[in-house]
C-alpha positions in Angstrom: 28.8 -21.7 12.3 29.0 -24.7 9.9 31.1 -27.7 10.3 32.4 -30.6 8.3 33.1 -33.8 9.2 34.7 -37.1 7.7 33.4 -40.5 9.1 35.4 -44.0 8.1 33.5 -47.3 7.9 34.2 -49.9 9.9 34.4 -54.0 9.5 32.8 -55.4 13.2 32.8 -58.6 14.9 36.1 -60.3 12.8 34.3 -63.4 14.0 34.8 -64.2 17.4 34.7 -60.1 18.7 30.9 -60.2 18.1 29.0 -56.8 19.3 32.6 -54.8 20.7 35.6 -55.1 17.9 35.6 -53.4 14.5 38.3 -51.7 12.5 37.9 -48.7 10.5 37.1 -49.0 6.9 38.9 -46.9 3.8 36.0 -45.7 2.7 34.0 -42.3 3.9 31.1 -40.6 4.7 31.3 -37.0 4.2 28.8 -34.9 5.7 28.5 -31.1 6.7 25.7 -29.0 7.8 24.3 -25.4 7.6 22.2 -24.4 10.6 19.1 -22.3 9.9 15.1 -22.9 9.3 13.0 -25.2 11.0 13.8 -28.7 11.4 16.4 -31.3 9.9 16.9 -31.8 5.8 19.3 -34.1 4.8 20.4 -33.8 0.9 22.2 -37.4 -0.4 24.5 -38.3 -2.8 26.7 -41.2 -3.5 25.7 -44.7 -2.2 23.0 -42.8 -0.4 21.3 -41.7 -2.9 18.7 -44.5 -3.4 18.0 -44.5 0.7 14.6 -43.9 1.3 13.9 -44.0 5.2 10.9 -41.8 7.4 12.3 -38.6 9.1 12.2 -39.8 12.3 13.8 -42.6 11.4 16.6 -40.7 9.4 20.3 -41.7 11.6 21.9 -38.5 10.7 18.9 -36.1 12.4 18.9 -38.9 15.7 22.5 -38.2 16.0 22.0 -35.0 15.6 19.0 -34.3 17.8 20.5 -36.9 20.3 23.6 -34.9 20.6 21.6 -31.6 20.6 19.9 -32.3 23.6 23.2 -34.5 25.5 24.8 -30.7 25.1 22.0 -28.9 26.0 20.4 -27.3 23.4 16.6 -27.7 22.0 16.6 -30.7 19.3 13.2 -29.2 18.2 14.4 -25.8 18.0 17.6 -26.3 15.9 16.9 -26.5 12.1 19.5 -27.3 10.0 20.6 -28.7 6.2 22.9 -31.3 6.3 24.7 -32.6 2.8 26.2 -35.9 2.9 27.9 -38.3 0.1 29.8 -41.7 0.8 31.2 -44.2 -0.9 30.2 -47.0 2.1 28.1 -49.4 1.0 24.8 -49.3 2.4 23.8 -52.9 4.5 26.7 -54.4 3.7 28.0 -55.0 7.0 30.4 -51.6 6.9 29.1 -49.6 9.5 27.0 -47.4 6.8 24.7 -46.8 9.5 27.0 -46.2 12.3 29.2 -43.9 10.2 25.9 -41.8 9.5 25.1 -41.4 12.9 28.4 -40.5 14.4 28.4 -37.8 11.6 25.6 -36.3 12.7 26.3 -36.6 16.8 29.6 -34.8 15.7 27.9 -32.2 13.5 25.5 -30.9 16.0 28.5 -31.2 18.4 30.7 -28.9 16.3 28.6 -26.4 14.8 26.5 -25.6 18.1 29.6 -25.6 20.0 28.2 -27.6 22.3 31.3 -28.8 24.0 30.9 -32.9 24.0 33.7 -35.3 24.2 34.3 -37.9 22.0 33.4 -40.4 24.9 29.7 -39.0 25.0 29.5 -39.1 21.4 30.9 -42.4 21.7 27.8 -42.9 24.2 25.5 -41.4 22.3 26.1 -43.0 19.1 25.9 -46.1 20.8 22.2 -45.7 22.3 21.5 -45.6 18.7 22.8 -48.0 17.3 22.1 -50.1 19.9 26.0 -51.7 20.3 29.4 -50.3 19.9 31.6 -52.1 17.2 31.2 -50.1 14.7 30.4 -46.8 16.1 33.7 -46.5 17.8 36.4 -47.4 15.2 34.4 -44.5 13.2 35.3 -42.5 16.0 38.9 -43.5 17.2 39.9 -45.3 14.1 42.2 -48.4 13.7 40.7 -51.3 15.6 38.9 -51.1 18.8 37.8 -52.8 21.9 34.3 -51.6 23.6 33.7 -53.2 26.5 30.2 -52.1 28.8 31.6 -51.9 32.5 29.6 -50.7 35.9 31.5 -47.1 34.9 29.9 -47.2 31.8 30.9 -48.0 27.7 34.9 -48.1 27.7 36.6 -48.4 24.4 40.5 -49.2 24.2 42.7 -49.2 20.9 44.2 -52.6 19.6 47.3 -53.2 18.2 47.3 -54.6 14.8 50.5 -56.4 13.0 51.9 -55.3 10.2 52.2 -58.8 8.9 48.8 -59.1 8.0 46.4 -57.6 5.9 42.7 -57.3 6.0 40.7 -57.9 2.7 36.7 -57.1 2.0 35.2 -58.7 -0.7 31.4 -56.8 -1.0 29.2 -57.9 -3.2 26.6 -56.0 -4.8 23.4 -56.6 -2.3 22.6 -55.8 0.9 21.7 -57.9 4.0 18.8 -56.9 6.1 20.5 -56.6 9.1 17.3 -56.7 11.3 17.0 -59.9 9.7 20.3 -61.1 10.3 20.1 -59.8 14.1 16.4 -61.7 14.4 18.1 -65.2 13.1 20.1 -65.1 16.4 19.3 -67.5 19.3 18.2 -66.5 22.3 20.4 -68.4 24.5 23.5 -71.1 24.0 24.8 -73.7 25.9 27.2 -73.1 28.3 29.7 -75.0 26.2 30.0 -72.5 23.6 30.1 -69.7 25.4 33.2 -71.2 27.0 34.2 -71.6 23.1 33.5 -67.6 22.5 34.9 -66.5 25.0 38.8 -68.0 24.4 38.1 -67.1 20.7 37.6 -63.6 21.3 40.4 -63.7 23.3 42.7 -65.4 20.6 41.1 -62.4 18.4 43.2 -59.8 20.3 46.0 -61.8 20.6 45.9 -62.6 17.2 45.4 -59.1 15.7 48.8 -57.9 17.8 51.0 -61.2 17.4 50.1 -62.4 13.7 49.5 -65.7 14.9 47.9 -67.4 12.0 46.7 -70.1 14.3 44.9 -67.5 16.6 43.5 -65.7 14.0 41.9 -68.7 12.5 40.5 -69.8 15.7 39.2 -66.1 16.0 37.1 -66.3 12.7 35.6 -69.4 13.3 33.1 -68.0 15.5 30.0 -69.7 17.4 27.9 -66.7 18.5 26.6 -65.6 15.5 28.0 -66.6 11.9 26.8 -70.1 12.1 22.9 -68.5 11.9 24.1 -66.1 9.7 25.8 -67.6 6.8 23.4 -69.4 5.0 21.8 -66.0 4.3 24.4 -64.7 1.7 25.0 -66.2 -1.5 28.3 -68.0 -2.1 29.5 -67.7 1.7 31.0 -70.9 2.1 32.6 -71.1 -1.5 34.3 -67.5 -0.6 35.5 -68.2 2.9 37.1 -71.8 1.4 38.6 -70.1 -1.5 40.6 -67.7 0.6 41.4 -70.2 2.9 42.9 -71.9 0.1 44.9 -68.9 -1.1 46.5 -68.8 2.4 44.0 -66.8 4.5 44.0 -67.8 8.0 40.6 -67.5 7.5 37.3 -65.7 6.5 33.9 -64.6 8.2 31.3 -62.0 8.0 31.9 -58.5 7.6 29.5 -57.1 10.9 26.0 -59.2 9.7 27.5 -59.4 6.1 27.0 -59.4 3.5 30.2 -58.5 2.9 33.0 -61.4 4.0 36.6 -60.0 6.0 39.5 -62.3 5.3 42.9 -62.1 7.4 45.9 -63.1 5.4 49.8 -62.7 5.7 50.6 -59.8 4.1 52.5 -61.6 1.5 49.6 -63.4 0.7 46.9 -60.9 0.2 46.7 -60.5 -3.3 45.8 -63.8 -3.7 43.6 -64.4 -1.5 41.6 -60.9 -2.2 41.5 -62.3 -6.2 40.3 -65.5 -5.2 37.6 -64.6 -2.8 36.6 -61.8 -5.3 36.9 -65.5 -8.3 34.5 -67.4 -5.8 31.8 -65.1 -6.2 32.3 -64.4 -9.7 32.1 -68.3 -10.7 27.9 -68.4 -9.3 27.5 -65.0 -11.5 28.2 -62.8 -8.6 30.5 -59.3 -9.6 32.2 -58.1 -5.8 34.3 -55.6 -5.0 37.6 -56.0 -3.1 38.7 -53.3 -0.3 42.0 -53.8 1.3 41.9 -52.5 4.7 44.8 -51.2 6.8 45.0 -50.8 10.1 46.1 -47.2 10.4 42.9 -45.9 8.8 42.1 -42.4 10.6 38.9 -41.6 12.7 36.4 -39.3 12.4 37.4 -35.4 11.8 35.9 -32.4 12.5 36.2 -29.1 10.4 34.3 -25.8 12.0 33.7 -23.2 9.3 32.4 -19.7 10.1 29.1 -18.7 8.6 29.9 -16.4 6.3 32.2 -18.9 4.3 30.2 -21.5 1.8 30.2 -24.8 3.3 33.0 -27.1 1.8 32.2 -29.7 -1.2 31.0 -33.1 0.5 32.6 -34.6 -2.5 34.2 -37.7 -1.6 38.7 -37.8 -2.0 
């Protein structure tokens, strides 16, 4: 058996839901794999072409091996090809990583028929990549809650309204997200977590209602932007100018470098051309993604053996 699958990116934290909300991304990783051989080749195209990373470092062959052995089969014994191409942009802050290693959890899953759920590759996934907001919009889709409880990693769906709009403005470097995790503070006072907490709060609320007020309180978060920012070029030019345009307001896309405004919807245009005008004015050329709510999770597509694996080709 051979199996497809079709993995979304993902936008995390919207400020204040640092480490457990993300949305799903309109932009894909398409992977599919051929079992056979000895041990794991992966064959890149797209904007993974130009990553270069050790094999047992490689995110598609840990999800793969990780879900190999959480359904019972040998990760060493199971060889396999697996083709992938995206259009995600690698260390941008859209869940490249996360989207590559959901693929391959779900790729081992399907073509060894090994019977997982989308909870334990949910599970999975996460023990990777260490925390859950991007792993499980790629999953589930739309936005998402993942909260750790005593039963374990819990993820719920969150209601988005259709008054507002989400808007991406990438520019055309990474951030070393190590880096940008590293930068972080060990501890804050108590004071702010009091801060984070009602702000991740008002980011739900927010996200369902359309309550500009909410929302802006949301994006101005204390956990982890403030020792962030001054790593990406331009950050506070671009989150003024689409403040100005009429976005309730603008943060970091996961670590960045990417920045995720939230705007009416009858304001979006602007605000995407002037974030996108911020950038361009200190000789920086971004890219703008408008992201709905309603983008689709992860798919799976078995195909028997004998048929020649699908094109990976990205539509």
């Amino acid at each position: 058996m051979t199996a497809r699958v079709r993995v979304p990116a993902s936008s995390s934290n919207l400020g204040a839901g640092f480490d457990c909300i993300g949305v799903a991304v309109d932009r894909w990783l398409v992977a599919s794999v051929t079992l056979g051989g000895t041990g794991i080749s992966i064959l890149r195209r797209g904007t993974l072409s130009a990553v270069r990373v050790r094999a047992d470092q490689d995110l598609f062959t840990r999800g793969f091996r990780a879900a190999c052995a959480a359904g019972g089969a040998s990760p060493a014994g199971t060889g396999a090809t697996i083709e992938a191409a995206s259009d995600i942009p690698v260390g941008c802050g859209l869940g490249s990583s996360a989207a590559a290693i959901v693929a391959g959890a779900l790729l081992a899953d399907a073509a060894l028929d090994l019977g997982l759920s989308r909870a334990k590759i949910l599970e999975i996934a996460t023990t990777i990549e260490g925390h859950p907001d991007n792993v499980a919009p790629a999953i589930h889709g739309g936005a998402v809650l993942s909260v750790h409880t005593p039963a374990g990693l819990v993820s719920s769906s969150l209601r988005v309204s259709p008054a507002i709009e989400l808007l991406i403005a990438v520019p055309p470097f990474p951030n070393d997200t190590k880096a940008a995790r590293a930068a972080l503070p060990h501890t804050l006072p108590h004071s702010d977590a009091v801060v984070a907490a009602s702000r991740a709060a008002a980011l739900v609320q927010g996200l369902a209602t359309g309550d500009g007020v909410l929302l802006g309180a949301a994006l101005d978060d204390v956990l982890h932007v403030p020792f962030r920012r001054g790593r990406i070029p331009g950050y506070d030019a671009v989150v003024a100018a689409a403040q100005h345009a009429g976005a309730f307001g603008a943060t970091l896309s996961g670590a960045g470098s990417a920045i995720v405004a939230i705007a009416p919807r009858e304001r979006s245009a602007a605000v995407g051309a002037a974030m996108i005008a911020a950038w361009r004015e200190i000789g920086i050329e971004a890219e703008l993604i408008k992201c709905s709510s309603t983008v689709a999770g992860a798919t799976v597509t078995n195909i028997p053996q004998t048929v020649q694996p699908v094109s990976t080709e990205i539509s």
